[in-house]
TORFIVO-928114 format. One record per residue: residue in one letter; x, y negated, z negated of N, C-alpha, C in turn. Coordinates in nm, 2 decimals, always signed. Layout:
# TORFIVO-928114
("A",(X,Y,Z),(X,Y,Z),(X,Y,Z));
...
***
This chain:
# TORFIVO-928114
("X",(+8.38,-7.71,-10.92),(+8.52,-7.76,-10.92),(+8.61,-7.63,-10.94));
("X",(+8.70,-7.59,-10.81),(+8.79,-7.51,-10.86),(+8.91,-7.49,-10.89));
("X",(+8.93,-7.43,-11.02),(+9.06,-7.43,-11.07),(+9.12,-7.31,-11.05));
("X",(+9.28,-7.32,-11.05),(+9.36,-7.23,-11.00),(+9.46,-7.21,-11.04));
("X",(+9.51,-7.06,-11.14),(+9.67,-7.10,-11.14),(+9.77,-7.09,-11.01));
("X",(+9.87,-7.12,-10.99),(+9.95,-7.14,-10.84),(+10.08,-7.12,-10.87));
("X",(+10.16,-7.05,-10.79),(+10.30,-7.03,-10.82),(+10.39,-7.05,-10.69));
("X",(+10.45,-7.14,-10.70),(+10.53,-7.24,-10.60),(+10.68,-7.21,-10.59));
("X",(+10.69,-7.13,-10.47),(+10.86,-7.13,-10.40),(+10.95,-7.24,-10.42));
("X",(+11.04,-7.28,-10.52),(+11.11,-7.43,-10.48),(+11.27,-7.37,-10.54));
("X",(+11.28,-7.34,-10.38),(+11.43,-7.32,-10.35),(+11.49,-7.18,-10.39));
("X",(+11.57,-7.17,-10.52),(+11.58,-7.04,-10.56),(+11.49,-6.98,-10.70));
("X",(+11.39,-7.08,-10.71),(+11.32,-7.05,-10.85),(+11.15,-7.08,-10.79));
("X",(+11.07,-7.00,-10.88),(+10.92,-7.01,-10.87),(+10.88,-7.14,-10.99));
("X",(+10.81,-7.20,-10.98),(+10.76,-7.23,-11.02),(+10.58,-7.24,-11.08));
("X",(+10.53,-7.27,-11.19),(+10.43,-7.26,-11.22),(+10.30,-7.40,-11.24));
("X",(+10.17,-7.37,-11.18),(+10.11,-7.48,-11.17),(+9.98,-7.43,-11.16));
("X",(+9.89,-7.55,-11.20),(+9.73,-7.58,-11.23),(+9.70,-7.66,-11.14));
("X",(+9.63,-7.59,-11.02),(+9.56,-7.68,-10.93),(+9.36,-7.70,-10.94));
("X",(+9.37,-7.81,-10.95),(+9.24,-7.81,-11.01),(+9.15,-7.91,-10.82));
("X",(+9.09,-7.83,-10.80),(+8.98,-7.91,-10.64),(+8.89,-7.94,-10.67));
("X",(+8.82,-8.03,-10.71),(+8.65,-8.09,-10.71),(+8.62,-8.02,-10.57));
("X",(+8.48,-8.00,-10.55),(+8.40,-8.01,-10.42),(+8.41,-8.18,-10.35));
("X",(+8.48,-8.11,-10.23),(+8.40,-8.27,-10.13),(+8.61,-8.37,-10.20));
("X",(+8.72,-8.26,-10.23),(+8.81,-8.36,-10.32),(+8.85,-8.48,-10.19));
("X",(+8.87,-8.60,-10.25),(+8.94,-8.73,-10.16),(+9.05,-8.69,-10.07));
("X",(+9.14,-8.65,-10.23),(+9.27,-8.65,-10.19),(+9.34,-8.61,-10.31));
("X",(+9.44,-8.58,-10.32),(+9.53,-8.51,-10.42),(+9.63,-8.57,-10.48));
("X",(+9.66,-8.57,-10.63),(+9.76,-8.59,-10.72),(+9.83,-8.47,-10.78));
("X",(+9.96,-8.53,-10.77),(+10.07,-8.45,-10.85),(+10.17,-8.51,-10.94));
("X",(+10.14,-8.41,-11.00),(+10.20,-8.46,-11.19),(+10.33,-8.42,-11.16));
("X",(+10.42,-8.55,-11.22),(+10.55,-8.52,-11.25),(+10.59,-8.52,-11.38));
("X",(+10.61,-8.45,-11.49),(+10.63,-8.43,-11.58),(+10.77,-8.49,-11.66));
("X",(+10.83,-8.52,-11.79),(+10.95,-8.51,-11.76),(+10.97,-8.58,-11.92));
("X",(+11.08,-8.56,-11.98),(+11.12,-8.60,-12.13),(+11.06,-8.49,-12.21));
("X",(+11.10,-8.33,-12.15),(+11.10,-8.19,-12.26),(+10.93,-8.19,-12.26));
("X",(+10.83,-8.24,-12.16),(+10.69,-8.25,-12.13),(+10.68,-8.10,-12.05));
("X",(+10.57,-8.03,-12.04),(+10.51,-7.97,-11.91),(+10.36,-7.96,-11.86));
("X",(+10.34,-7.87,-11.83),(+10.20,-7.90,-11.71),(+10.09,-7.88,-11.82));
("X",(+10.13,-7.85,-11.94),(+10.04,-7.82,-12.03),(+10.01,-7.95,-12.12));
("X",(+10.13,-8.05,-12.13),(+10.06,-8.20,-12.17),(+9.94,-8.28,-12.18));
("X",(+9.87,-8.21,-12.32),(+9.75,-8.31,-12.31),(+9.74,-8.43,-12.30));
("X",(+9.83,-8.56,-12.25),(+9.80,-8.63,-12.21),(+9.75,-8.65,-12.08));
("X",(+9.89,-8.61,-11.99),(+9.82,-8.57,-11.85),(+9.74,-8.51,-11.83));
("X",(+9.69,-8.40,-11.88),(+9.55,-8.32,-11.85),(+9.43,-8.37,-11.86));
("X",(+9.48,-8.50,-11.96),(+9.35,-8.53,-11.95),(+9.32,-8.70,-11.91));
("X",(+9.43,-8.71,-11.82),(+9.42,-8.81,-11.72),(+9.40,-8.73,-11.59));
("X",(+9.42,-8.56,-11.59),(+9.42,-8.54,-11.48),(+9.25,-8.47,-11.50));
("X",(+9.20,-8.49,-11.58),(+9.05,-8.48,-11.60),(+8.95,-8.56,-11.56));
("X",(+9.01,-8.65,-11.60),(+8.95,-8.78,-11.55),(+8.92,-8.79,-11.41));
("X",(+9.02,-8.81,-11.36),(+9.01,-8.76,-11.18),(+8.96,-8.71,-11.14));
("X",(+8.97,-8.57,-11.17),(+8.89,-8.52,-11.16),(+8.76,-8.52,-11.10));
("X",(+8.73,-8.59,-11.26),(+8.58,-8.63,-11.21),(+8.54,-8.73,-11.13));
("X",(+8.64,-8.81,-11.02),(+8.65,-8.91,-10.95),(+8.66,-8.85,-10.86));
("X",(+8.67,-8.72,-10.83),(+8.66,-8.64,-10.68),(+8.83,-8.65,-10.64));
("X",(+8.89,-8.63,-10.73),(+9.09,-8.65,-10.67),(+9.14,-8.52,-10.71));
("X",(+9.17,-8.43,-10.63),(+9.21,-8.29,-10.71),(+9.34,-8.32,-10.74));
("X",(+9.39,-8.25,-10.82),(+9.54,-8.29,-10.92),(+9.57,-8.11,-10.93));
("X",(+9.76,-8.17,-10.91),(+9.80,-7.97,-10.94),(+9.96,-8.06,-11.06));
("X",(+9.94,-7.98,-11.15),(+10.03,-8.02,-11.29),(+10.09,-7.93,-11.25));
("X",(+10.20,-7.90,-11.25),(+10.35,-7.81,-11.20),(+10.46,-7.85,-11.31));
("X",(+10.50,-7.74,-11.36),(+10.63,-7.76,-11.44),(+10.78,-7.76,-11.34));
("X",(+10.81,-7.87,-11.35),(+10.89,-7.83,-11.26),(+11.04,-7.80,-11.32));
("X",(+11.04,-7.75,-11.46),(+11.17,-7.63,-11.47),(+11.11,-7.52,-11.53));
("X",(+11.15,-7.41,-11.52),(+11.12,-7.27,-11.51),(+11.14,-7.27,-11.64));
("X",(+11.11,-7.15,-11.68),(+11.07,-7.14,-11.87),(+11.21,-7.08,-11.90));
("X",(+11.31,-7.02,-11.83),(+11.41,-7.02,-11.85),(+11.52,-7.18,-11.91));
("X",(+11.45,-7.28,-11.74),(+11.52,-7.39,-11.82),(+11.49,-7.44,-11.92));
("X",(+11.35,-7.47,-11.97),(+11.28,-7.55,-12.06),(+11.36,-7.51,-12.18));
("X",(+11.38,-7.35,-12.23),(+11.51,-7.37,-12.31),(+11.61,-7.40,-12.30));
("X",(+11.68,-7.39,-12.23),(+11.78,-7.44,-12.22),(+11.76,-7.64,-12.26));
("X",(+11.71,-7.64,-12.20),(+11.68,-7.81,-12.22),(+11.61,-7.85,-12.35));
("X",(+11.54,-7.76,-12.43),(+11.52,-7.76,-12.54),(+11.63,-7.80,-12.61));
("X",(+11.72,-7.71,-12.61),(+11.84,-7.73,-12.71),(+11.97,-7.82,-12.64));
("X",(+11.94,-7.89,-12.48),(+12.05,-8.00,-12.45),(+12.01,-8.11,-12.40));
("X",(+11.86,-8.14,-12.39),(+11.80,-8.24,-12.31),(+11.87,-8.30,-12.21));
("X",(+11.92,-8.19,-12.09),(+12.01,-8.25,-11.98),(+11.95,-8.24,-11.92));
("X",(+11.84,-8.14,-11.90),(+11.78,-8.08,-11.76),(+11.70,-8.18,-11.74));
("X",(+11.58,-8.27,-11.81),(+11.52,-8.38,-11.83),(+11.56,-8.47,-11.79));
("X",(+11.67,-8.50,-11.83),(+11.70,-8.66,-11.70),(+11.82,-8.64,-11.58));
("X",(+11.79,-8.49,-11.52),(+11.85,-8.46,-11.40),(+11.78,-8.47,-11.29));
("X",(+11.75,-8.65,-11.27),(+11.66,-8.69,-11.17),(+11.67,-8.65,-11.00));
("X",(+11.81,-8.59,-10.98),(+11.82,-8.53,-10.86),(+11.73,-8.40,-10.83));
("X",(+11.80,-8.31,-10.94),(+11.67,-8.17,-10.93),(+11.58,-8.19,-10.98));
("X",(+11.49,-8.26,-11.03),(+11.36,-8.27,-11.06),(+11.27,-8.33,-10.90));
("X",(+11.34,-8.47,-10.86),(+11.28,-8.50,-10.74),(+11.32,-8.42,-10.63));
("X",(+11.40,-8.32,-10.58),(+11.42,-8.21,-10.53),(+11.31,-8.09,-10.56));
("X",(+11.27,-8.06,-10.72),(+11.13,-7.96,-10.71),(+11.07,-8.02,-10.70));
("X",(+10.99,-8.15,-10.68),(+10.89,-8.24,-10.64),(+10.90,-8.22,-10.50));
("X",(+10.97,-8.28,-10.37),(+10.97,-8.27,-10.28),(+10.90,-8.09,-10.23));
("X",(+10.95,-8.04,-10.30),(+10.91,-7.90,-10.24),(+10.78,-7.83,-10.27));
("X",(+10.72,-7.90,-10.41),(+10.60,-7.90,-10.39),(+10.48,-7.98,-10.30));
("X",(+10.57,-8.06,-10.31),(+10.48,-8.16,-10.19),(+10.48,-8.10,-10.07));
("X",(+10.59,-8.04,-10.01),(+10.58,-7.95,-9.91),(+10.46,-7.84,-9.88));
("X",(+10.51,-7.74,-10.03),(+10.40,-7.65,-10.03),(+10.29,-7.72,-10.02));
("X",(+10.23,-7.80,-10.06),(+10.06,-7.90,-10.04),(+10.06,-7.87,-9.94));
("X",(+10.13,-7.97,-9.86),(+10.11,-7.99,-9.69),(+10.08,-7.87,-9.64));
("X",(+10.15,-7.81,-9.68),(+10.13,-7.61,-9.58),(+10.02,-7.57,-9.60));
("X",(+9.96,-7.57,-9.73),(+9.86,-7.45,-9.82),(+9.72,-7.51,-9.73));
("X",(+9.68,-7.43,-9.72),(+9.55,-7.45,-9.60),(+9.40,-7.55,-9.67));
("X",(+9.39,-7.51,-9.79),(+9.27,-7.60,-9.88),(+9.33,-7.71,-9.93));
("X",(+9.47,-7.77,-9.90),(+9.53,-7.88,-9.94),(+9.59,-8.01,-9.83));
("X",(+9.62,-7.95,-9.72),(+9.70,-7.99,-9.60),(+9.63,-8.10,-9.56));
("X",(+9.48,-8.12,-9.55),(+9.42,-8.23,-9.51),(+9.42,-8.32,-9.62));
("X",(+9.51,-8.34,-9.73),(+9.45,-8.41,-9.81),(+9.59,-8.53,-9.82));
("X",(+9.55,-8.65,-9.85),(+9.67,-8.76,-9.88),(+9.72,-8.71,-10.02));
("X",(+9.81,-8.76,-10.03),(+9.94,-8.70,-10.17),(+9.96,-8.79,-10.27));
("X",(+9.91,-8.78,-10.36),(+9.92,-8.93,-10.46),(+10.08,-8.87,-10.57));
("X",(+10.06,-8.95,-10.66),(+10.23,-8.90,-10.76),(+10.18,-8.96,-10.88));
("X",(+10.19,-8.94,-10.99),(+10.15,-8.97,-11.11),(+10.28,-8.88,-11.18));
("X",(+10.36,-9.01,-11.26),(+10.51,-8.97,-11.31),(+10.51,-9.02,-11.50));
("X",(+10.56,-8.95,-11.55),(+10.56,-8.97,-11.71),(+10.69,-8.95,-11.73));
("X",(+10.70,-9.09,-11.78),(+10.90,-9.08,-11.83),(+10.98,-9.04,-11.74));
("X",(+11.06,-8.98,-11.75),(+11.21,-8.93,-11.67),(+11.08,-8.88,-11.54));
("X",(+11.01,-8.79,-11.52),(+10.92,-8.75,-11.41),(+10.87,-8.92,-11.33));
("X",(+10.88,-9.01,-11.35),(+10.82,-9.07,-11.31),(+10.94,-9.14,-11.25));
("X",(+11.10,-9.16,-11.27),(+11.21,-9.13,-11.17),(+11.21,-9.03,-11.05));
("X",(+11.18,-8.91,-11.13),(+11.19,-8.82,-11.00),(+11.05,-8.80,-10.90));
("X",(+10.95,-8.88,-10.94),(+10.86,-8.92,-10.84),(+10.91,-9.03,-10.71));
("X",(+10.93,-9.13,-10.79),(+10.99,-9.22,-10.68),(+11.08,-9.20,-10.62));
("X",(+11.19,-9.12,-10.64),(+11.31,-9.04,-10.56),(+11.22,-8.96,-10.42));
("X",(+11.17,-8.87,-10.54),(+11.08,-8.79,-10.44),(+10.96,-8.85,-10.30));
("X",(+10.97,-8.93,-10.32),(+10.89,-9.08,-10.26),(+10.98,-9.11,-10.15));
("X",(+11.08,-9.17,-10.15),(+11.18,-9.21,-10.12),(+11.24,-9.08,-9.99));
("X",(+11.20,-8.94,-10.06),(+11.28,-8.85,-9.94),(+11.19,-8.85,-9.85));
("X",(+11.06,-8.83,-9.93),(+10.93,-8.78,-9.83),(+10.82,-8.93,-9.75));
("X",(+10.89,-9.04,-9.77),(+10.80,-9.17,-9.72),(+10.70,-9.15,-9.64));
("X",(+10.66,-9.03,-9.52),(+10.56,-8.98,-9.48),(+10.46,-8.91,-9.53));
("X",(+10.50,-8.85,-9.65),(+10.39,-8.74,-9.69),(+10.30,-8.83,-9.89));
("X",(+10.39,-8.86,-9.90),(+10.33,-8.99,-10.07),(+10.25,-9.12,-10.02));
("X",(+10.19,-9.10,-10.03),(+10.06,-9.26,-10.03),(+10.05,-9.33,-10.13));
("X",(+10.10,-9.33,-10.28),(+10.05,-9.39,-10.37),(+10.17,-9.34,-10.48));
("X",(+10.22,-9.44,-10.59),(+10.25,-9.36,-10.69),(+10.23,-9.45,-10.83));
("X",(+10.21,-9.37,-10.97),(+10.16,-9.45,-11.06),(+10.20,-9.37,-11.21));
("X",(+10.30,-9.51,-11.25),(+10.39,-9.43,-11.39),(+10.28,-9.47,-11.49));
("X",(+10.36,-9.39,-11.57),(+10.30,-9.39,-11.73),(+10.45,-9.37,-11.83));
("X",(+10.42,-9.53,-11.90),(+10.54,-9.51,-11.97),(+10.68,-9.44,-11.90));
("X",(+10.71,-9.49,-11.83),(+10.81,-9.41,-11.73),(+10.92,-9.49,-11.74));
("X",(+11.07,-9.37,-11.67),(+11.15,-9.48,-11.65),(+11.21,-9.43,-11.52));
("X",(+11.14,-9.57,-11.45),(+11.17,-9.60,-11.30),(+11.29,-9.65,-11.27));
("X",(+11.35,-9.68,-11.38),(+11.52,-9.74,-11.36),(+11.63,-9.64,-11.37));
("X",(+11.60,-9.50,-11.37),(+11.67,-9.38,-11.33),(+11.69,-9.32,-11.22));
("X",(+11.59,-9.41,-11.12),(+11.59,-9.37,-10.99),(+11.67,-9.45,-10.94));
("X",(+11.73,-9.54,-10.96),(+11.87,-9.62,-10.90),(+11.85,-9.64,-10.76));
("X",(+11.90,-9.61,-10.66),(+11.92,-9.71,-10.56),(+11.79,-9.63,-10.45));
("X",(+11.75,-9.55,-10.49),(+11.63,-9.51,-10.43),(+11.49,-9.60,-10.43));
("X",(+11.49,-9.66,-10.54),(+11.40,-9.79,-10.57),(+11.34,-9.82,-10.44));
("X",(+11.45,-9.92,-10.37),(+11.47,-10.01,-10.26),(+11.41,-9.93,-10.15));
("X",(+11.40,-9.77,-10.14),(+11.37,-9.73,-10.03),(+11.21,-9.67,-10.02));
("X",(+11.13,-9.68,-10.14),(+11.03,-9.65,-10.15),(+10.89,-9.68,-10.07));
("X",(+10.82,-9.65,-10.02),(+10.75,-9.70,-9.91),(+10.61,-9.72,-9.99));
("X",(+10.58,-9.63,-10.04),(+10.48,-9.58,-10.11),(+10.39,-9.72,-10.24));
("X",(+10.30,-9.72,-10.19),(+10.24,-9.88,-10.32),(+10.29,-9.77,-10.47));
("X",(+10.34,-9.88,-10.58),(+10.39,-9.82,-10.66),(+10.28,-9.93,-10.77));
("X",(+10.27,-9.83,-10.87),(+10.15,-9.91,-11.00),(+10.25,-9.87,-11.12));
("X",(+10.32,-9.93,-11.22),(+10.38,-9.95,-11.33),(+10.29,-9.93,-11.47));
("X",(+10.26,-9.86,-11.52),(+10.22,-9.87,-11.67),(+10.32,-9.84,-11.80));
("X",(+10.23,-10.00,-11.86),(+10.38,-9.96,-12.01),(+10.28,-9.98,-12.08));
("X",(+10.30,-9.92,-12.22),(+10.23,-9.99,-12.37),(+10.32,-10.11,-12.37));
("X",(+10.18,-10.21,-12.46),(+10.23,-10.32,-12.48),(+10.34,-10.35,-12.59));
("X",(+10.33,-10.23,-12.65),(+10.47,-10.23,-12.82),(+10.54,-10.11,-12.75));
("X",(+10.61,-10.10,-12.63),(+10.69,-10.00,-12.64),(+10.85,-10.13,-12.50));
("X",(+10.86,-10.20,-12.62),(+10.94,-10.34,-12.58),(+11.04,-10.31,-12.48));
("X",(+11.16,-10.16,-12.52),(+11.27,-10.15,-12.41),(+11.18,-10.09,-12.26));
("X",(+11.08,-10.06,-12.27),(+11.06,-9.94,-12.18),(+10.97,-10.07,-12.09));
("X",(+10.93,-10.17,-12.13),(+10.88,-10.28,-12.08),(+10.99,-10.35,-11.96));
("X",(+11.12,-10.35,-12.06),(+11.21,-10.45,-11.96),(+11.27,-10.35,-11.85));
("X",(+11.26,-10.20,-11.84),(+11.30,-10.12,-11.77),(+11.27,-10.16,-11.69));
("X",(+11.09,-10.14,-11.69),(+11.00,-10.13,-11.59),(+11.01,-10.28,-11.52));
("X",(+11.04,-10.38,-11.57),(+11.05,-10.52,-11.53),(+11.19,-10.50,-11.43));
("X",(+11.29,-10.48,-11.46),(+11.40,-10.46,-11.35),(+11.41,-10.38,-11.25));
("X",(+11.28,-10.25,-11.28),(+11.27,-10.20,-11.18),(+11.17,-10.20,-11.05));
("X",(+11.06,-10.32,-11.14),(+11.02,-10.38,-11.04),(+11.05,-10.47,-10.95));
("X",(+11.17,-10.52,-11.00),(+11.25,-10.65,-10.93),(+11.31,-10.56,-10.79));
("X",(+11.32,-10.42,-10.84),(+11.40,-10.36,-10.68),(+11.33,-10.29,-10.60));
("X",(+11.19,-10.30,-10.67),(+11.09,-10.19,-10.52),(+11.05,-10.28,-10.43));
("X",(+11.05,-10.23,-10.29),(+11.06,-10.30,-10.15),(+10.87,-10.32,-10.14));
("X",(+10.84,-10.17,-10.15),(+10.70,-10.15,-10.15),(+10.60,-10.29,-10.26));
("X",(+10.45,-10.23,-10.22),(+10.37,-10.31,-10.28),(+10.38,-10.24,-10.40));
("X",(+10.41,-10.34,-10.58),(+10.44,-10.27,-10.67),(+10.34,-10.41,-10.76));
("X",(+10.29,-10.32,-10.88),(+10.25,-10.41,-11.00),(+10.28,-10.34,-11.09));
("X",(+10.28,-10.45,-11.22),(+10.32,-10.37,-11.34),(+10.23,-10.42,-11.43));
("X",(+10.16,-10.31,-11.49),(+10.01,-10.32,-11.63),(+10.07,-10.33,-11.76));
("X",(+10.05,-10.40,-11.82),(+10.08,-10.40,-11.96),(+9.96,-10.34,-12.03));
("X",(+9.96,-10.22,-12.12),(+9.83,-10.24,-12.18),(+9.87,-10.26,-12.34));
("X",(+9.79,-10.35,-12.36),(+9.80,-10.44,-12.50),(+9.79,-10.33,-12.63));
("X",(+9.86,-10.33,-12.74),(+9.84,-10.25,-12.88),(+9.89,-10.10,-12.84));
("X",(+9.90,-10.11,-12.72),(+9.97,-9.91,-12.70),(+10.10,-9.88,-12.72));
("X",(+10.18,-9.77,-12.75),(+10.32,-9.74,-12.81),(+10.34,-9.64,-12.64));
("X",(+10.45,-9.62,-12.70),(+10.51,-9.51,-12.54),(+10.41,-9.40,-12.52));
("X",(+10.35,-9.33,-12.62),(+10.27,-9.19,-12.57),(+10.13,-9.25,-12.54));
("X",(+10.10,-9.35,-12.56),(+9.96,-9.41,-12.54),(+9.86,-9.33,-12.59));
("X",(+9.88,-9.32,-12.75),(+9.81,-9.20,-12.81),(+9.72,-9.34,-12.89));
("X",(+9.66,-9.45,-12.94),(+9.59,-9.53,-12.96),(+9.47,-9.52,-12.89));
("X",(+9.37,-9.48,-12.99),(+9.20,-9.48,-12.91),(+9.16,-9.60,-12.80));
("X",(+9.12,-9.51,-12.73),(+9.11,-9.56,-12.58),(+9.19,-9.62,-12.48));
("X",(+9.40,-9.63,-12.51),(+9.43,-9.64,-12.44),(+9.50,-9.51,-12.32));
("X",(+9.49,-9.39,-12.33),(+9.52,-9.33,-12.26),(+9.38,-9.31,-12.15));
("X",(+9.26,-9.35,-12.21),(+9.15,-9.35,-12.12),(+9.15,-9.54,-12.01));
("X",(+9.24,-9.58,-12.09),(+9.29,-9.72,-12.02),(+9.35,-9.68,-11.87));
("X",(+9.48,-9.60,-11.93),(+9.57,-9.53,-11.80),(+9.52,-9.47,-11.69));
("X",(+9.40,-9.36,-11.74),(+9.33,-9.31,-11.63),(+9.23,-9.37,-11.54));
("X",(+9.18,-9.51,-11.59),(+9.13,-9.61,-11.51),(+9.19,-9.69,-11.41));
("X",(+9.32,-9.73,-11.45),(+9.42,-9.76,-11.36),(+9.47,-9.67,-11.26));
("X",(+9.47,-9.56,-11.29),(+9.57,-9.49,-11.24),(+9.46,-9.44,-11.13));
("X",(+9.31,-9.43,-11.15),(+9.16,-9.40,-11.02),(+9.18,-9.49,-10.95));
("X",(+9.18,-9.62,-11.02),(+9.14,-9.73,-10.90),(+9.29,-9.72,-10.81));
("X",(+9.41,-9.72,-10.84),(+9.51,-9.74,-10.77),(+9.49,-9.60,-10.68));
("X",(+9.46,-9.52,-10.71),(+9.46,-9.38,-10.63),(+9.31,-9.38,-10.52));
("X",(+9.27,-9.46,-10.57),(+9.14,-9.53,-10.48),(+9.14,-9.61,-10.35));
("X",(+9.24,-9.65,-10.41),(+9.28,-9.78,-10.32),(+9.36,-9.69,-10.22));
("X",(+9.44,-9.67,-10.21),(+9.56,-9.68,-10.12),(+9.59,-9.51,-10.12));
("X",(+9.49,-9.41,-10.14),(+9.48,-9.28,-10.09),(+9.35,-9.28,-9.97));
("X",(+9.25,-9.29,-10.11),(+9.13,-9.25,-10.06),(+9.03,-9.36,-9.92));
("X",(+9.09,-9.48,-9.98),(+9.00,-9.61,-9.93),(+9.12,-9.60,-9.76));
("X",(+9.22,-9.61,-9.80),(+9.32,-9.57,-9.63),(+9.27,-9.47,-9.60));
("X",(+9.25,-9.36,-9.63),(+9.18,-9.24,-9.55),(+9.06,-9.25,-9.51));
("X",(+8.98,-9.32,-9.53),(+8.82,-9.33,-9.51),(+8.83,-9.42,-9.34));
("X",(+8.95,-9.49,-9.39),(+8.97,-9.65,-9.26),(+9.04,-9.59,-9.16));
("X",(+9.13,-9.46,-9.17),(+9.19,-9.40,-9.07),(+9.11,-9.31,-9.03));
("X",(+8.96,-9.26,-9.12),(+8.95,-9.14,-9.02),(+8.78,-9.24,-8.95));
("X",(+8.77,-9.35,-8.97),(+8.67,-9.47,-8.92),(+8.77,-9.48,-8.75));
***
C-alpha cells in the first residue's frame, strides 16, 4: 500500500495532502474536511483506514493553507465559506483526474461538517467526475440551492443524540434530486467518538462506496 505526501495547485494557493493507494485500488475517496478539522483528523484517518483496507485509495487534503487555518482559528469564517472550500475541492478533483496513478479511478467524497456542504456543492459543479458522496455528521443544509442539482447517490450519517444536526440532515434530504438515504446511528453524539460507533461510519460509508463506485465500474468495464 502506497502512501504519499502530495501538494496540490488550487488556484493561487498550494495545498497539502495524504494520498494513500492500496495495490489493485477500486477507486478513490476524498476527504473534505471542515468545522477548524484538517487532513490530520483522527477520525477521518481512521475511516480513511478502513478503506483502505477495502481496496479504496483515499487522499485527505487540507483544503485551507496553514496561513488560513489561523486565521480561522481566531474567526471561524474561513470554515463555513462553503463557496471556497467546494472551489478547492473541485480542483482537487481535477488534479485526480490528470495525475496519471489516479485518472482511471471513479471519485467518491466523504464530507464532515461544513466539508460535507462543500462536497456536495462540489458535486453539483463536477456531476461528471463524483460517483458517490457520504456525510458524517455534516451539514448538508449549507449547500443551499445546490442540493437540487446533485447527481451523485448521496448517504447521510448523523448520531442518534446529536438532535439539531438530525433535522438538518432531514430537510436536506427533502431537497436532494439524487438517490439519497439518511443512517441514524443509535447512542452516537456529533464526533462519533462512542466505542464502535465511528467503526459504524466506516461500514457505511464501504458498502455505499461499494456500491455505486466500485460495483458501477466492474458493470461498465463488463
Amino acid at each position: 500500500m502506497a502512501e504519499q505526501s502530495v501538494r496540490v495547485r488550487a488556484g493561487a494557493v498550494t495545498l497539502d495532502g495524504d494520498l494513500t493507494l492500496p495495490d489493485g485500488a477500486r477507486a478513490i475517496v476524498l476527504f473534505a474536511h471542515g468545522s477548524g478539522s484538517s487532513r490530520l483528523s483522527p477520525r477521518n484517518r481512521h475511516v480513511a483506514e478502513l478503506l483502505n483496507e477495502a481496496g479504496l485509495a483515499t487522499l485527505l487534503v487540507d483544503l485551507l493553507t496553514p496561513e488560513e487555518e489561523m486565521t480561522d482559528a481566531r474567526t471561524a469564517r474561513l470554515r463555513f465559506d462553503i463557496r471556497l472550500l467546494a472551489q478547492r475541492l473541485v480542483e482537487v478533483t481535477d488534479w485526480l483526474r490528470e495525475r496519471a496513478e489516479t485518472r482511471g479511478l471513479r471519485v467518491g467524497y466523504f464530507g464532515a461538517s461544513t466539508g460535507a456542504a462543500a462536497a456536495l456543492v462540489a458535486a453539483a459543479i463536477r456531476p461528471e467526475a463524483v460517483g458517490a458522496i457520504v456525510s458524517r455528521g455534516g451539514r448538508p443544509d449549507l449547500a443551499g440551492r445546490a442540493l437540487s442539482l446533485v447527481r451523485a447517490p448521496t448517504l447521510l450519517i448523523v448520531g442518534g443524540e446529536d438532535g439539531v444536526v438530525i433535522e438538518l440532515n432531514r430537510e436536506a434530504l427533502a431537497e436532494l434530486r439524487a438517490e439519497a438515504t439518511l443512517v441514524i446511528v443509535p447512542g452516537a453524539t456529533h464526533l462519533f467518538e462512542e466505542p464502535g460507533a465511528l467503526d459504524e461510519v466506516a461500514r457505511l460509508a464501504r458498502e455505499w462506496f461499494e456500491r455505486h463506485l466500485v460495483a458501477l465500474r466492474t458493470r461498465g468495464a463488463a
